[in-house]
N, C-alpha and C positions, 0 to 999 in steps of 0.2 A: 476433499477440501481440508483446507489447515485453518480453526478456531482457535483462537484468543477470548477466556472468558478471564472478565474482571467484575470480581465480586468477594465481598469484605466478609462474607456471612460465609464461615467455612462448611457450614452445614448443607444450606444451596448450594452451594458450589461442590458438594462432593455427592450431592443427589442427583445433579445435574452431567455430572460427567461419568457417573454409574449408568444413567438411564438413557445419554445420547449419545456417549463418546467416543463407543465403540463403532461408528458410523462413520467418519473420520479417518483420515491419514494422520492425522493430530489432534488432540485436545487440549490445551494447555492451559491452565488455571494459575492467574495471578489475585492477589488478595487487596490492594490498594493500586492507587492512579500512576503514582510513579513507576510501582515495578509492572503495572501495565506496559506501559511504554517499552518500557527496555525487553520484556518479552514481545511484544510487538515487530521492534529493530532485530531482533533476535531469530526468530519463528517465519517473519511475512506474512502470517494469515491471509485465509480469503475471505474471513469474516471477524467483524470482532462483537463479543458479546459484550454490554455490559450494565453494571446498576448506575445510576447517577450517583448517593449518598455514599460514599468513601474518606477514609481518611487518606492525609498527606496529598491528593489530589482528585478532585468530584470526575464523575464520570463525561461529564461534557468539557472540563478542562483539557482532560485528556486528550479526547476526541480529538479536539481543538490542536493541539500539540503534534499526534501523530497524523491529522489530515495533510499537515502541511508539508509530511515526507511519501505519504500513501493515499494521495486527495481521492482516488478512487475504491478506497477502502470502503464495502459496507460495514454499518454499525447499527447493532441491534442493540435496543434502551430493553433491562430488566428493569420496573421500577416499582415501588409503592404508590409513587405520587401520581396523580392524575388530576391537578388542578392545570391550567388553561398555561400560567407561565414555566412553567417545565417544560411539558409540551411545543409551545413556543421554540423555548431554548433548542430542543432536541433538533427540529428542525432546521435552525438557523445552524446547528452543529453537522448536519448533513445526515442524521439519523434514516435509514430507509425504515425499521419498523419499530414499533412501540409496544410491550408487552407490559400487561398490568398484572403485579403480584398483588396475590398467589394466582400462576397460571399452571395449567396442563402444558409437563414437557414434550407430550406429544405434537402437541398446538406448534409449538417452540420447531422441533423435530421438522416438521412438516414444509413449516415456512422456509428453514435453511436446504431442503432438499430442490423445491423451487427455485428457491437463490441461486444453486447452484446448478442449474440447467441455464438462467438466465447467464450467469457468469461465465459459462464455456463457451458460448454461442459469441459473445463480446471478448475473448480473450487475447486473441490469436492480430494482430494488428502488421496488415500487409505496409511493407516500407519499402524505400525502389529496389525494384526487382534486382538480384534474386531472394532479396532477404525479406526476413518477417521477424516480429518480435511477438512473445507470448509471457502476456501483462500477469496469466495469474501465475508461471513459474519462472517468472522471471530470467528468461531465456531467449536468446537471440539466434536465428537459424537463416542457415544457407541453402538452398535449394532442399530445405529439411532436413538440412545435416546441422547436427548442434556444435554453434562454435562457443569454446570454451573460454568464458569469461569469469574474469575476480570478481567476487562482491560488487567491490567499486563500480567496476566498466560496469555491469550491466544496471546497476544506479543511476550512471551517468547517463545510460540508453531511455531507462524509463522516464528519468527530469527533465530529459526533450523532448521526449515522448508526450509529456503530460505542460509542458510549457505552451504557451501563447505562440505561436505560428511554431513550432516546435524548438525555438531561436532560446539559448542562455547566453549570456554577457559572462566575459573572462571571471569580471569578480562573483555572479552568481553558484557557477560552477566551484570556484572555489567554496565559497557559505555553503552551498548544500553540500558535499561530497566531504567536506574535511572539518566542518562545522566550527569549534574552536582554532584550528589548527591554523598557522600562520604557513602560510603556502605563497612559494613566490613562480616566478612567471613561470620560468624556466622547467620545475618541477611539472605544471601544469600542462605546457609545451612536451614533456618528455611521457608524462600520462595520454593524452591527448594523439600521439604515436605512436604506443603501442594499442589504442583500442581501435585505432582505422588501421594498424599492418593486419589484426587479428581481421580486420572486416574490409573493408575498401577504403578509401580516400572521397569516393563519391558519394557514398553513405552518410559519410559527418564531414561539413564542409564549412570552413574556417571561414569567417567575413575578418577580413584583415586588420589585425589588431583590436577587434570588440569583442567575440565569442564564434559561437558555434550554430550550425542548423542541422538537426535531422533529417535526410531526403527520405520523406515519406510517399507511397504512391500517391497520385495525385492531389499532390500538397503544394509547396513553392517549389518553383522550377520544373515541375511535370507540365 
């Protein structure tokens, strides 16, 4: 697994990756909310760790921030706090577990190894046959042969993936994939072509002039 710890207390955060980190395909320690993120967009973690009280941005803003690119992201809360509205918050943030400082990194240890038996077992997500896509390496496969995608494509695989009947609308694709970026059709149209020559035509299928659908196994049109 690939961690994401955000935590402002250099001290924890270098106790913590002394004593777990070596357990890991990665550990990567960011110190405040913002450069969370961008390690986040960076890394793809399969987990992220972190404290709520940060500077430049709190730990459930964060959250909040990178759910809406990685919704299926878990997020483990370090905290102090343990009154009733953090908690809350954590929650509504989409926190799977809550740890009260000062804890045992074993404790810590323990839970993410769990985690990530849960996580393999869900990763792997069959799409119309031959293909499949694998949520935690972000990787797309043909009869189990890896087809080779840019960053982007396979972004674009997972935000169908993770969409409402798996369906984006033209301008949606553009806001997630290119975010500031003024993107016109045409560009969109020329992207959009070369990620069904790399895969099928069948696979990602145009509704005419609105957006796009995933053919997932029995999903719409199976």
């Amino acid at each position: 697994m690939k961690v994401v710890l955000v935590e402002d207390e250099p001290r924890l955060a270098g106790l913590l990756k002394e004593a777990i980190g070596d357990y890991f395909e990665r550990f990567v320690v960011a110190y405040d909310g913002i450069e969370g993120v961008a390690k986040i967009r960076d890394v793809k973690p399969d987990v992220l760790i972190t404290d709520i009280t940060m500077p430049k941005m709190n730990g459930l803003e964060m959250t909040g921030v990178v759910k809406k690119e990685f919704p299926d992201l878990p997020v483990v809360i370090l905290s102090a706090y343990s009154d009733k509205e953090k908690l809350l918050g954590a929650i509504d943030a989409g926190v799977v577990k809550y740890f009260i400082k000062p804890f045992d990194p074993e404790e810590l240890l323990t839970y993410l190894c769990s985690l990530a038996k849960t996580l393999k077992k869900r990763s792997l997500i069959a799409l119309k046959e031959p293909f499949a896509y694998d949520l935690q390496s972000e990787q797309l496969f043909k009869n189990g042969i890896l087809i080779h995608l840019s960053q982007r494509e396979s972004r674009f695989i997972a935000q169908l993936l993770h969409s409402p009947n798996n369906y984006l609308s033209n301008e949606a694709i553009k806001e997630r994939l290119w975010e500031d970026e003024n993107v016109s059709d045409e560009r969109l149209r020329t992207f959009i072509r070369r990620v069904r020559k790399k895969s099928d035509k069948s696979l990602i299928e145009n509704i005419s002039g609105q957006g796009y659908v995933l053919r997932v196994k029995n999903g719409i049109g199976d």
